[in-house]
C-alpha positions as CSV (number, residue, x, y, z in Angstrom):
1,X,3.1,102.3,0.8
2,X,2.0,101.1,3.9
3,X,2.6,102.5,7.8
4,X,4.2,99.6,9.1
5,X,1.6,97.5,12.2
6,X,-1.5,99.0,10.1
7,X,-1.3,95.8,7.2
8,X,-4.3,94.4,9.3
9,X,-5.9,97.2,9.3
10,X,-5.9,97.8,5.6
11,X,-6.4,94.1,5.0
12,X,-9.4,94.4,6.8
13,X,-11.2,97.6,5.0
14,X,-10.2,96.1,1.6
15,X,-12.1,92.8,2.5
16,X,-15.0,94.5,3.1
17,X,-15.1,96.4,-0.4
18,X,-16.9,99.3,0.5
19,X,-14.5,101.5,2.2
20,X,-12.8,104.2,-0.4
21,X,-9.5,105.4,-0.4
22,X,-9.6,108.2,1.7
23,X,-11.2,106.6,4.2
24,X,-8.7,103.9,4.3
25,X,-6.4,107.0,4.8
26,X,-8.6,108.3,7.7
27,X,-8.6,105.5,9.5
28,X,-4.9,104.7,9.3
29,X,-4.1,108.0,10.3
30,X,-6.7,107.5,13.1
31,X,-5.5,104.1,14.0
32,X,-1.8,106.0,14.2
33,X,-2.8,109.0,16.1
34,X,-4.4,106.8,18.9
35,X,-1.5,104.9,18.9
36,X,0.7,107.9,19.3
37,X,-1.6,109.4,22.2
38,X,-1.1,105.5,24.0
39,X,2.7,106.2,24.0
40,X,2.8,110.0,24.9
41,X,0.4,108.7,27.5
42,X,3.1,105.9,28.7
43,X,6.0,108.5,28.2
44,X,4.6,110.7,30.8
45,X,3.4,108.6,33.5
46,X,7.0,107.1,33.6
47,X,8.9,110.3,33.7
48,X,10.4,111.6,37.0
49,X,8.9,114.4,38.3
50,X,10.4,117.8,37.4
51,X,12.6,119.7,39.7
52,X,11.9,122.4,41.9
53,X,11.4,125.8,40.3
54,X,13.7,128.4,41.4
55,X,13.0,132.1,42.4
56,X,13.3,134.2,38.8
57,X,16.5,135.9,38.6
58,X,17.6,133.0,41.1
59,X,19.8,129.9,39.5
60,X,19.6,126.6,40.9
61,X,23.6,125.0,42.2
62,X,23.4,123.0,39.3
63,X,23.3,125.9,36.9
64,X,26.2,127.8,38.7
65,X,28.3,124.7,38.3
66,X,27.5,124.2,34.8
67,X,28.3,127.8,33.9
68,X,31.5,127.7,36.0
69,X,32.5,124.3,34.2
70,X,32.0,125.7,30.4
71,X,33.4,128.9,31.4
72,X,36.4,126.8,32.6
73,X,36.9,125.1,29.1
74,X,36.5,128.4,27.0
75,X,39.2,130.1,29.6
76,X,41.2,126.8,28.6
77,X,40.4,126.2,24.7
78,X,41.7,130.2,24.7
79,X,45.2,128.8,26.0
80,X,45.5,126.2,23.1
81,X,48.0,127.0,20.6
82,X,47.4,126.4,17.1
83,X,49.9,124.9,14.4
């Protein structure tokens, strides 16, 4: 079976006749690597920069408020009568 976008690829070393195999092999899986580098390349550069690291022991607001919030739903799940 083929990786899908390497048909040319393949095509191209069975034309010539004298790749084997394995080497087909290697240089699909080199032709994929590269392209997996490209898009973890792409990934980073477009995402936003990370947020400000926080003192250790220290949690940011956003934290607090997301504990607060899920401690208010297990405070309420515990009211919740079951029939």
């Amino acid at each position: 079976a083929l990786i899908p976008g390497n048909e040319g690829l393949v095509a191209k070393l069975a034309a010539e006749g004298k790749t084997t195999g394995g080497e087909a092999a290697q240089a699909v899986l080199a032709a994929e690597n590269k392209l997996r580098q490209t898009a973890m390349a792409n990934i980073k550069a477009d995402a936003p920069d990370a947020p400000p690291a926080t003192e250790a022991g220290e949690e940011s607001t956003e934290a607090k408020k997301d504990q607060e919030n899920v401690a208010g739903l297990v405070a309420g799940m515990s009211n919740v009568k079951t029939i």
